[in-house]
N, C-alpha and C positions, 0 to 999 in steps of 0.2 A: 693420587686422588682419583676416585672413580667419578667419570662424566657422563658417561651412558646414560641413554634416554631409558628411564622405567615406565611401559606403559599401562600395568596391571594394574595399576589403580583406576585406568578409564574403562578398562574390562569389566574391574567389580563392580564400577558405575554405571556398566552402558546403559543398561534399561534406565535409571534417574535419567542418565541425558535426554534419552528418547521419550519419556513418555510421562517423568517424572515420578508420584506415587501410584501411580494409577497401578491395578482397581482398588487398594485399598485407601486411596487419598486422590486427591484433585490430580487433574493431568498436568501435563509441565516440560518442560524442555521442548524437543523439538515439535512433540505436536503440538502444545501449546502457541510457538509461534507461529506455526502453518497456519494455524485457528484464528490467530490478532492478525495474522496478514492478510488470510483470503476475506474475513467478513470486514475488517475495515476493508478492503477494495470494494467488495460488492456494495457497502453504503459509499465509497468516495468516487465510484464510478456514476449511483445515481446525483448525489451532490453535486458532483463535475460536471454532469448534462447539463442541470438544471441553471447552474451559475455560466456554463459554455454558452447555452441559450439565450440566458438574459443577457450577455456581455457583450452578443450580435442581434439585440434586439434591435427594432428601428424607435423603440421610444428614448430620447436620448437621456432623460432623469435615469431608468432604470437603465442602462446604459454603463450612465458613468457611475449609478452607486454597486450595481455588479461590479465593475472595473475597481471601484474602490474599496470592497469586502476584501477579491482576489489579491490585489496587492498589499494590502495589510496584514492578512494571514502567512502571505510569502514571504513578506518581512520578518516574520517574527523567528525565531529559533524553535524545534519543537519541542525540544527541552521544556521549554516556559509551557509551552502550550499544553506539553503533560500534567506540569504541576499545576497547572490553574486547571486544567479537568480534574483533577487528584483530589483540588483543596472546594473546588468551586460545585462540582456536580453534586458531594454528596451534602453539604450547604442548602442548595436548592431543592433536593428531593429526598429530606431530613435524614439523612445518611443510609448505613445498609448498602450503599451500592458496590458490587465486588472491582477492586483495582482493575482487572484484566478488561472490565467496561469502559471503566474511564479512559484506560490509555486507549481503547479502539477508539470513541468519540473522540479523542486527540489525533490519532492517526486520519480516522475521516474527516476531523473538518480542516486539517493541514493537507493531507492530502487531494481532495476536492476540489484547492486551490489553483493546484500544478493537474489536475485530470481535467479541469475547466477549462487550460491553455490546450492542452491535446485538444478538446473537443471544437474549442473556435478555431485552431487552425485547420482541423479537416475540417468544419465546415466551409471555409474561406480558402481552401483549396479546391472544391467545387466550383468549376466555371461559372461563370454568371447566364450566360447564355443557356445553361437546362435551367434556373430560374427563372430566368424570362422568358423561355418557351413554355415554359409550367403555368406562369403568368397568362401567356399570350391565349392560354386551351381554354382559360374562365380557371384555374386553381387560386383560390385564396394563398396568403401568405403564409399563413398559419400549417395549409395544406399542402402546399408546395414545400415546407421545412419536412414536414411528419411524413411524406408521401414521396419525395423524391429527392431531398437535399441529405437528411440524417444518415436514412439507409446505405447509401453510397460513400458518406462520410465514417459512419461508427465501423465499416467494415475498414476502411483504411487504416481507422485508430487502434486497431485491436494490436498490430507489433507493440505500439506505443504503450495499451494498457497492459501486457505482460513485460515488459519493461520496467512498469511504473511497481508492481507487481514485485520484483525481485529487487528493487529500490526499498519497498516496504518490510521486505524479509530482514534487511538490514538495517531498518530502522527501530523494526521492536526489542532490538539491544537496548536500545533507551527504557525500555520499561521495568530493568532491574531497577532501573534508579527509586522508582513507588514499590518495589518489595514484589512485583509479577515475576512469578519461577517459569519464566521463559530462561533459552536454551543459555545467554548470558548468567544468568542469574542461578539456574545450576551450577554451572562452572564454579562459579562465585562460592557458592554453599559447597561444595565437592571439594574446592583450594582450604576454605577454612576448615576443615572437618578434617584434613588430611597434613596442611600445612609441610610439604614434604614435594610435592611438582607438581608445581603450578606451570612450570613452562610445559608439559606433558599433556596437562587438562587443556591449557588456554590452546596448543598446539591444534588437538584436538579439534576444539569446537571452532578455529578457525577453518579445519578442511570440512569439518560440516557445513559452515556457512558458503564455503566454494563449491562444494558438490551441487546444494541446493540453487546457488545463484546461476549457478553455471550451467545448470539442468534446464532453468526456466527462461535463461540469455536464448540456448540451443534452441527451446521451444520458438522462441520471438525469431530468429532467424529464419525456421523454418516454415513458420506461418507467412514472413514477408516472402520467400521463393514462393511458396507455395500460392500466396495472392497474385503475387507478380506474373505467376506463369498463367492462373484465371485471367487476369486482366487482357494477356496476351491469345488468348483462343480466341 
């Protein structure tokens, strides 16, 4: 019995994996996820500030109800959290809305959660004493955050947010499950269409998903040497 791997069916595929129909149909596979990974960051990067902020606020109502958004959300699986943006967004904004939106809103307001904890621990890894030399000059609190506590902080955070980053790349597998032809969801349509190796495809799109994660890990390392050695001049 012949056991050899046949790869020529990921060949006649490659372009579907990479780019899905495109130009004559929606894009799909891998650019597709690049796309639900980098723009949900750049919304759960501003989400995460802004719930980071309020979680070190000094008012303590808005305090503990930041604190208690973040940990709710964190609780949740994001699985659910797909399907209620799936079933719930286009509900409220009388449908029409494409799937590949809802799961970013899914990815952002889950991920937001976990970029909120980054963001309060570099800010609370800032000594107190440039606070309160900041204090002591006449800088407001407000001003002291925006002016000399964030700056010093968002620059630390950045290993973190390309971390969080390639956490996300692996997380838009989950959007096959709402019918998004991301780079799973090809595969998925490639196996049935072929029904003959699937261990060849799935093989496949796993060393895709390691190349890319492994690409964006190297980055995050070389960003922290790279701060590390600023810090040190």
């Amino acid at each position: 019995m012949e056991t050899a791997l046949d790869f020529r069916v990921v060949w006649e595929y490659l372009s579907y994996f990479f780019i899905g129909r495109y130009p004559k149909g929606p894009v799909g596979g891998v650019a597709l996820t690049l796309y639900l990974a980098a723009v949900s960051l750049v919304f759960s990067f501003l989400g995460g500030l802004v719930l980071g902020l309020l979680s070190v606020s000094r008012n303590r109502p808005v305090r503990w109800a930041s604190m208690a958004v973040i940990q709710t959300i964190r609780g949740m699986p994001l699985l659910m959290v797909i399907f209620w943006m799936f079933f719930l967004l286009p509900a409220l904004f009388g449908g029409g809305m494409p799937a590949s939106w809802t799961v970013i809103t899914a990815l952002t307001l889950f991920t937001s959660a976990y970029m909120s904890e980054i963001v309060r621990a570099g800010i609370m890894g800032i000594p107190k004493g440039q606070t309160e030399a900041a204090v002591s000059t006449g800088l407001s609190h407000r001003q002291t955050m925006l002016h000399i506590v964030l700056p010093q902080a968002l620059r630390n955070m950045i290993p973190s947010f390309v971390n969080q980053f390639v956490s996300m790349i692996k997380d838009t597998s989950l959007a096959f499950i709402v019918g998004v032809s991301e780079l799973t969801q090809i595969a998925n349509q490639v196996n049935n269409r072929t029904m003959l190796f699937p261990t060849e495809i799935f093989l496949f799109i796993a060393v895709v998903y390691f190349i890319m994660c492994f690409a964006f890990t190297e980055l995050s390392r070389w960003l922290e040497r790279r701060l590390a050695y600023s810090k040190a001049i």
